[in-house]
C-alpha positions in Angstrom: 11.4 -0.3 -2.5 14.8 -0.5 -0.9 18.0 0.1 -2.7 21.4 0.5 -1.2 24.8 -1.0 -1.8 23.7 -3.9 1.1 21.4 -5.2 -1.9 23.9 -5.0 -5.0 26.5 -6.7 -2.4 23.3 -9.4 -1.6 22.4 -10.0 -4.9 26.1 -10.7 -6.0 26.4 -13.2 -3.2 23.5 -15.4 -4.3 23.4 -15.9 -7.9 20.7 -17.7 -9.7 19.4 -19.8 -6.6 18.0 -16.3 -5.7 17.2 -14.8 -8.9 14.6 -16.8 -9.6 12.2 -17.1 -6.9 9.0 -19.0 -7.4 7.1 -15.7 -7.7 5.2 -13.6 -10.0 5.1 -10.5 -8.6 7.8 -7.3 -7.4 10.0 -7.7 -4.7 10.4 -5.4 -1.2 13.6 -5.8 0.8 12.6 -5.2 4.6 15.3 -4.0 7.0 15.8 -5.4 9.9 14.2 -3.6 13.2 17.3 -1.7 15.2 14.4 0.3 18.0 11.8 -0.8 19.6 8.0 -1.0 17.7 5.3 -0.6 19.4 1.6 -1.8 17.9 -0.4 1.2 18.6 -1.6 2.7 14.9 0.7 5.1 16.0 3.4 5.6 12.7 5.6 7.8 14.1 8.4 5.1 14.6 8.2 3.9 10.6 9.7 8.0 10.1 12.6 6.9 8.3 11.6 3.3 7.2 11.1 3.3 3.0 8.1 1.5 1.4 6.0 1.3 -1.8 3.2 4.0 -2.3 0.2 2.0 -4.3 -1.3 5.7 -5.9 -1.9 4.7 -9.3 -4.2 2.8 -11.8 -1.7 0.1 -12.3 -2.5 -0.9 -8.5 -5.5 -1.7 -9.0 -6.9 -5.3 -9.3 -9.0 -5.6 -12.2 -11.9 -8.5 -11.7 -15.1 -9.3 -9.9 -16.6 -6.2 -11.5 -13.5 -4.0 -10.0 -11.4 -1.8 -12.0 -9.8 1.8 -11.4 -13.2 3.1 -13.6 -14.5 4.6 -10.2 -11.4 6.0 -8.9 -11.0 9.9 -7.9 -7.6 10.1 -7.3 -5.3 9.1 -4.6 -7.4 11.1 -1.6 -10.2 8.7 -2.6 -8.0 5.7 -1.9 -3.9 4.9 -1.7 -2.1 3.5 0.6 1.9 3.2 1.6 3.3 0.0 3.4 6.4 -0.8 5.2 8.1 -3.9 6.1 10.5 -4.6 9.2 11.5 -8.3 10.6 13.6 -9.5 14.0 14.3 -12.9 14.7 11.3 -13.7 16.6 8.3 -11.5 13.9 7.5 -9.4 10.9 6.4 -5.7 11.5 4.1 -4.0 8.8 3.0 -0.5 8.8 -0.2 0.2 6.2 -0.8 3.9 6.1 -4.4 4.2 4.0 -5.8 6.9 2.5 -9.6 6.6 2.1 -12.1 9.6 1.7 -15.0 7.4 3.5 -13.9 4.8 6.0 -16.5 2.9 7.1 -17.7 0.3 9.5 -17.6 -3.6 8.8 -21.1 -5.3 7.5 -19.5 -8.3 5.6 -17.5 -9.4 8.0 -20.4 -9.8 10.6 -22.7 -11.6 8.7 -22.9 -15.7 9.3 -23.4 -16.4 4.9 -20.3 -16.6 2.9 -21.9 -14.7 0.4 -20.5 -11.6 1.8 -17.3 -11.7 3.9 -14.4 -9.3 5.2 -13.4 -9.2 1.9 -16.3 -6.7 1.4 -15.2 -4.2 4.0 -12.8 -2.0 4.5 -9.2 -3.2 5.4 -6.1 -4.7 4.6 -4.9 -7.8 3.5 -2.0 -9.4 3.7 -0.8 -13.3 2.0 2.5 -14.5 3.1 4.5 -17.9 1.7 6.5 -17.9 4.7 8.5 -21.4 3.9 8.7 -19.3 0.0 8.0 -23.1 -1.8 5.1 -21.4 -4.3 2.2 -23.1 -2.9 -0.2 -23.3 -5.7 -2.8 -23.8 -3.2 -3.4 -23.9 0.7 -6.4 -23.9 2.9 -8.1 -23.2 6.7 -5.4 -24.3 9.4 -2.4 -24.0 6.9 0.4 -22.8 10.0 2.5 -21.4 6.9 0.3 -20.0 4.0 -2.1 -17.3 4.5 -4.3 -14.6 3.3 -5.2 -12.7 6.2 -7.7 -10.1 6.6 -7.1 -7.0 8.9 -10.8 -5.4 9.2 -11.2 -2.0 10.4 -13.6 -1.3 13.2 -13.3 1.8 15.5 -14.5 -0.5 17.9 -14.0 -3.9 17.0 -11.3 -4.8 14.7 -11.3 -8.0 13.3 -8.9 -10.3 11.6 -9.4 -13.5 9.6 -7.2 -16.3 7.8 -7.5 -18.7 5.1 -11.2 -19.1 3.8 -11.1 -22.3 2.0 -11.2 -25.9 3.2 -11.2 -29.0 0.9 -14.8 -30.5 0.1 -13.7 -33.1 -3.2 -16.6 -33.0 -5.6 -17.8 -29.2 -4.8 -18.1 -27.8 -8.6 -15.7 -24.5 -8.9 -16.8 -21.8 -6.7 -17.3 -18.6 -8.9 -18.5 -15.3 -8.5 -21.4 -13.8 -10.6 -20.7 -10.8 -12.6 -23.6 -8.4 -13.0 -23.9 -9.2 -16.7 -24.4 -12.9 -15.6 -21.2 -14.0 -16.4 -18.8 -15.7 -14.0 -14.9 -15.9 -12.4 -13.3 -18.5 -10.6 -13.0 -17.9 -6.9 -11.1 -20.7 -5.4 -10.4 -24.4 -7.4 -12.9 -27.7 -8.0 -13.1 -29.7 -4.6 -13.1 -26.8 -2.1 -15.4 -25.1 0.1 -15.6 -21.9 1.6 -15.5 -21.0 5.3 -15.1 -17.9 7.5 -12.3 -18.0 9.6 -12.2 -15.4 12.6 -9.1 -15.6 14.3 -9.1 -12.1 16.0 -9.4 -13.7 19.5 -6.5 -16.5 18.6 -4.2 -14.1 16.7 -2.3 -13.3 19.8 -1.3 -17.0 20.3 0.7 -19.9 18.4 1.2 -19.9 15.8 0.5 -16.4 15.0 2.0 -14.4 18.3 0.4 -11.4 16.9 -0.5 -7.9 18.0 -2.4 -5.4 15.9 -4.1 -1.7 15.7 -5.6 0.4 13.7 -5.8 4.0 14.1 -8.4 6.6 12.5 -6.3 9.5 10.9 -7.7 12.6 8.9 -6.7 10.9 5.5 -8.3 7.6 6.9 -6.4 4.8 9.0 -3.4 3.4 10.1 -2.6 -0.2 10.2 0.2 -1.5 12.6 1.2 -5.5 13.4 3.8 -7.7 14.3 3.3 -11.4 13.9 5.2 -14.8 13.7 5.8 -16.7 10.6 6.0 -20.7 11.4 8.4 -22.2 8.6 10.3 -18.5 7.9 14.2 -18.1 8.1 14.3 -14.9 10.1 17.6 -14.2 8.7 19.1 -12.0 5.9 19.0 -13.6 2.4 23.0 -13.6 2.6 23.1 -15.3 6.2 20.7 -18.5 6.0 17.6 -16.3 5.1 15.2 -17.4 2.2 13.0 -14.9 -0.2 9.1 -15.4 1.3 5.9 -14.8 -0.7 4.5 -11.5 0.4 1.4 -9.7 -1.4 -0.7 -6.9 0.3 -3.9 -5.7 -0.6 -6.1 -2.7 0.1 -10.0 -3.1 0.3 -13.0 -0.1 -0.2 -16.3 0.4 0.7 -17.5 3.7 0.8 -21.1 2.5 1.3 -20.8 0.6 4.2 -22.5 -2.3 2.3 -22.9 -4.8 -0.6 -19.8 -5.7 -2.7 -16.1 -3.4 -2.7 -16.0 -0.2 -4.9 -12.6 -0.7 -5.3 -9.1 -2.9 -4.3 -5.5 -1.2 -4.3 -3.1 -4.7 -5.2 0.7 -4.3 -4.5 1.7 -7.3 -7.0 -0.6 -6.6 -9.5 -1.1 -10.0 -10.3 -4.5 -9.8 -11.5 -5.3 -13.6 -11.3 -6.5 -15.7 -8.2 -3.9 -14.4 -5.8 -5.6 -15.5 -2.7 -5.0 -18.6 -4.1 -1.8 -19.2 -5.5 1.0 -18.0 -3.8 3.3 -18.3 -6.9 1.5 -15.0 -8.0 2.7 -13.2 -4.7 5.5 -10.4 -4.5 8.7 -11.7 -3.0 9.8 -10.6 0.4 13.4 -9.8 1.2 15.5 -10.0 4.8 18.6 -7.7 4.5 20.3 -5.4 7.4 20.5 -2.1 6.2 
């Protein structure tokens, strides 16, 4: 996290209106960009940018049969992220460790039975407007839960899964003991959404690559956010929902071994975006 006179001077300036953000979940205050970024994988430029390391139990989201039970330790999975913003995008930096990086099989197959959610990666849910939407769907321009898929040949990156369909029972996912937890709400439908050919235009603008490093991969991006004030909270900015998770497959197949969750929310958090972390603009 960030801490620095800049925020104590912030926080005084804003009172109540921004101590109590619609949010469930911890909050990272992202600098603003002063050099040039360039989306290679390459880290180098992120030297002297702070950001949460995820390399404990607590981090780990706990449901759909997931827990930290299989864990080794942080060389079997962790991750650190950093956050940077300009008026025009938001930069994120994911540097993963993972002790067996493998190659996408959910994301390339045409069920919604298995999905990028079953392969390695990173996901990342943004509230850009920060409103708490309890809810939002397939072709949302300001809510989103996106995937970042690695691939040392063929990245892939997805958004929103879930369209409305009124009458559909609640969509649920079947523990191995036979048991049952929610996925998504009554009334909706789920639906790949591959956007890695689109994500460079409107209303995304985006740029992203991974890199394969001894420990296990970079992640680097820049993207828009429609509906975000790209301004610091004490000059016309706004606090956005941000959450980031960290997905683990060290078979290559079937369901995740594992999930590193920043907000540690343990609910539907692809969901709701009231149980997001809360993103902060500030020049350092």
């Amino acid at each position: 996290m960030h801490t620095s006179l800049s925020i104590l001077f912030v926080l005084t300036l804003l009172g109540p209106a921004y101590a109590d953000p619609p949010f469930a979940g911890p909050t990272y205050y992202a600098t603003m960009r002063t050099a040039p970024i360039r989306i290679d994988g390459d880290l180098s430029e992120w030297a002297n940018v702070k950001g949460p390391v995820m390399d404990q139990e607590k981090f780990f989201f706990a449901g759909q049969g997931m827990s930290a039970a299989k864990w080794h330790g942080p060389q079997d999975l962790s991750a650190r992220f950093k956050l940077q913003w300009d008026e025009e995008y938001i930069y994120a930096a994911v540097e993963v460790t993972d002790d067996a990086v493998t190659e996408p099989h959910g994301s390339l197959t045409p069920e919604t039975d298995t999905g990028s959610w079953d392969d390695d990666g990173v996901e990342l849910m943004f509230d850009n407007d920060g409103c708490g939407m309890p809810r939002y769907y397939i072709g949302d321009p300001m809510h989103h839960e996106f995937h970042f898929v690695y691939s040392a040949k063929h990245p892939l990156v997805f958004d929103n899964f879930w369209k409305p369909q009124p009458g559909a029972p609640t969509p649920e996912f079947v523990l191995p003991d036979g048991s049952k937890e929610p996925l998504a709400y009554p009334g909706e439908a789920m639906a790949k959404n591959d956007i890695t050919g689109r994500f460079a235009s409107p209303p995304y603008n985006g740029a992203f690559a991974f890199s394969r490093t001894a420990k296990g991969y970079n992640l680097e991006l820049r993207m828009s956010l429609p509906g975000a004030r790209l301004r610091p909270i004490n000059d016309g900015g706004h606090p956005i929902g941000f959450d980031l998770a960290v997905n683990d497959n060290d078979a290559g197949s079937g369901a995740l071994k594992q999930q590193l969750h920043w907000s540690q929310v343990n609910g539907m958090f692809w969901r709701n975006c009231q149980l997001f972390g809360t993103l902060i603009l500030i020049r350092d």
